[in-house]
N, C-alpha and C positions, 0 to 999 in steps of 0.2 A: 461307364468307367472301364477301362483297360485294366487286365492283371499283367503284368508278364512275369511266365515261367521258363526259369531257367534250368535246365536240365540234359545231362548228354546222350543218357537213356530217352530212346525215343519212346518208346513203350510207356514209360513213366506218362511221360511229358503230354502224348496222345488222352492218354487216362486224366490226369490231371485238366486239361484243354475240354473234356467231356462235359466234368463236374464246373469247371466255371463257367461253363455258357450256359447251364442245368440253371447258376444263378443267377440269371442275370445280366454277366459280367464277358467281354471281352476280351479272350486271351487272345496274346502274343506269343510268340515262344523263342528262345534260344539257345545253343546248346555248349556255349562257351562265354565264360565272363569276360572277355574283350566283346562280342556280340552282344550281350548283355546291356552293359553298358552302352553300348552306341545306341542300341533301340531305344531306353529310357531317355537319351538326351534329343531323341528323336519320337518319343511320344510325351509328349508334358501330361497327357492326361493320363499316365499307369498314377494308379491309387495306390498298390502293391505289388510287392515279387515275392514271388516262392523259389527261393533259391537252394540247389543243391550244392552243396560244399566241397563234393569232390569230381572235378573236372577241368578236361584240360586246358594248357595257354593259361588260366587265370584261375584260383580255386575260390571257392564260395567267400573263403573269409577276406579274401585281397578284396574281391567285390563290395563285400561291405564297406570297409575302409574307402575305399575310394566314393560308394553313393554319400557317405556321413560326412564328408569332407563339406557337401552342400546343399543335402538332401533330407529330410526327414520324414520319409516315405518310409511308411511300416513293410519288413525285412520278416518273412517266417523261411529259418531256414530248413533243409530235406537233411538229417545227419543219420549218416551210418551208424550201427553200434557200435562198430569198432572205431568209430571218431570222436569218443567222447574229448577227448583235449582240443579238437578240432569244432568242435560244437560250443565249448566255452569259449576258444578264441572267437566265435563270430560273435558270441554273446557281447562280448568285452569288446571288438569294434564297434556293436551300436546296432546287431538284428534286435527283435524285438522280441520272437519266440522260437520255438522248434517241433519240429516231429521226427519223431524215430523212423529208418526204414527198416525192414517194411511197414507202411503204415497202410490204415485205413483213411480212404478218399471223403470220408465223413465226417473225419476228424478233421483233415486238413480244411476241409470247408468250414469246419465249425469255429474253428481258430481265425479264418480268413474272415469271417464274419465276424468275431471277437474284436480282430486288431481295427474293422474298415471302422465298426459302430464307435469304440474307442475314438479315432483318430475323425470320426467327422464328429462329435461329439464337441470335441478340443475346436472342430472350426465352429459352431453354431452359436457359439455364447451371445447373447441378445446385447451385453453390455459391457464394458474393459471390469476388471475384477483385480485389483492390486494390493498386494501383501509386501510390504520390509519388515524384516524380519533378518539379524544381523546386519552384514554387510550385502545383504543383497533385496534387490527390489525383481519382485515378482508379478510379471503380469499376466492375467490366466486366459485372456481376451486374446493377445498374440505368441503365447507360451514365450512371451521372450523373459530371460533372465540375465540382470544385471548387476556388476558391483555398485559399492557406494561411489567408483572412481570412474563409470559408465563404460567398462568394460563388458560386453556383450558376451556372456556363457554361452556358447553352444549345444545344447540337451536335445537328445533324442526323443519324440513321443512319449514314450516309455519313462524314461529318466524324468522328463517336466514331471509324469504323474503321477512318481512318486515324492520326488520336491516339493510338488504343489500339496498333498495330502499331508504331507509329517510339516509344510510350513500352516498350512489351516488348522491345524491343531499341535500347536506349539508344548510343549513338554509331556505330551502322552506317547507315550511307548508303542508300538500297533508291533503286532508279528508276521513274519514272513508271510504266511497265511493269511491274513489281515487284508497286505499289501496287496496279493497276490490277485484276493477278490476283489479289492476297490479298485485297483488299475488296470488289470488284465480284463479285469469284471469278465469271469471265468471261476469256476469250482473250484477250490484249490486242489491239488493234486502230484504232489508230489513236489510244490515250488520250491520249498527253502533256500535251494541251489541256484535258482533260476534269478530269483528274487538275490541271493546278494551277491550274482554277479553282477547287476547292473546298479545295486546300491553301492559297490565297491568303484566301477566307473561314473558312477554318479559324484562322488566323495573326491577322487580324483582331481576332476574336470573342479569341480569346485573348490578346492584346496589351492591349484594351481593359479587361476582366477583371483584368488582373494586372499594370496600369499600363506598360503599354510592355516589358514582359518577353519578348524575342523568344526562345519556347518549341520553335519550330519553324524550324527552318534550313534556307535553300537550299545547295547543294554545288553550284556553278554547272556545265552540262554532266554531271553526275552523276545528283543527285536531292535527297531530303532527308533530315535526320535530327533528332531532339535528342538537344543534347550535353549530356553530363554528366561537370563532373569530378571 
C-alpha cells in the first residue's frame, strides 16, 4: 500500500517518508495540493494522505474538499498551532484526524495506523449488515447510506462510523469520548472537539438528504443519539 505525503517542508516530508517505509508502507510525496492531487488520481493504490494545511497553489483544506468530492480515503492532516480555524475547517471538509506541529513521528504513525485498521476493517465484513432506522437505510457491508427515496448520502469513513454506532444502538446516548474510542478506536484524548465536528457535518449531510430530518441528536452536556420511537 502507498501513503502519500503532502508537504512543502522538505525536511518534514523526508522524516515522515522514513517512518512509513519503517511500516511497511510506501510513500510518495508532494509538495503542493495541485500535485497532490494529480499523484492520488495517478495512484489508486494510496490507502492514505498525510496532509499539511498550509501550502502553496492549493492549501490543505481545498485539498480535502476536492478528494471528498469522490473519495473516502482516510485524510490525517499536519495543522500548525496557530491554524486552529484552519484545522477545523479541514475537519468539516471531511479529514478524518489531525496532529499538531511540531509533532512526534510516533504519533503520526500511531494515528496512520489507527485510521488504515479502522478503514480496512469497514472493508472486511464477511457478510452485508443492514440497519433502517428513520428515513434511512444503512448498509454496513458497502458503508453506503441511503434515503427512504434512494437517495445515496455521501459519508466519510469517519462520519459512516459514527452513523453506523448511534444507529446500532438506537436511543442510547454515548459521549464524545464514547465515540471517540469506538470509531477512532484510539484512547480518547482530548476529542470532544474533534468528535462533534464531524457529528455536526454528519447532521448536515443528513439533514439535507432527508429534508430537514433531524436524524441525529444532541443530549446537551451528555452526548448524542438517534431516537427512535
Amino acid at each position: 500500500m502507498k501513503i502519500l505525503i503532502v508537504d512543502d517542508d522538505y525536511e518534514i516530508a523526508e522524516l515522515l517518508e522514513i517512518y512509513v517505509k519503517n511500516e511497511g508502507y510506501e510513500p510518495i510525496s508532494a509538495d503542493n495540493g495541485k500535485d497532490a492531487l494529480k499523484k492520488l488520481r495517478t495512484n489508486p493504490d494510496v490507502g492514505l494522505v498525510i496532509l499539511d494545511i498550509m501550502m502553496p497553489e492549493m492549501d490543505g483544506t481545498e485539498v480535502v474538499k476536492e478528494i471528498r468530492k469522490d473519495n473516502p480515503i482516510p485524510i490525517l492532516l499536519l495543522s500548525a498551532k496557530s491554524g486552529a480555524m484552519d484545522k477545523i475547517q479541514g475537519l468539516i471538509q471531511g479529514a478524518d484526524d489531525y496532529v499538531t506541529k511540531p509533532f512526534n513521528p510516533l504519533e503520526v504513525m500511531a494515528r496512520v495506523r489507527a485510521l488504515l485498521r479502522r478503514s480496512q476493517n469497514g472493508m472486511q465484513q464477511e457478510a452485508p449488515e443492514i440497519l433502517d432506522i428513520g428515513p434511512l437505510t444503512i448498509n454496513k457491508d458497502s458503508h453506503e447510506v441511503k434515503t427512504a427515496d434512494g437517495v445515496e448520502v455521501n459519508l466519510t469513513a469517519l462520519e459512516f462510523g459514527i452513523l453506523y454506532l448511534l444507529a446500532s444502538h438506537p436511543n442510547r446516548v454515548f459521549s464524545a469520548d464514547d465515540i471517540f474510542e469506538r470509531v477512532w478506536q484510539q484512547e480518547s484524548v482530548v476529542s470532544a472537539k474533534t468528535v462533534m465536528v464531524h457529528v455536526s457535518h454528519l447532521r448536515d449531510k443528513l439533514e439535507e438528504a432527508t429534508g430537514g430530518n433531524q436524524v441525529v441528536q444532541t443530549v446537551w452536556g451528555v452526548g448524542y443519539k438517534i431516537e427512535v420511537l
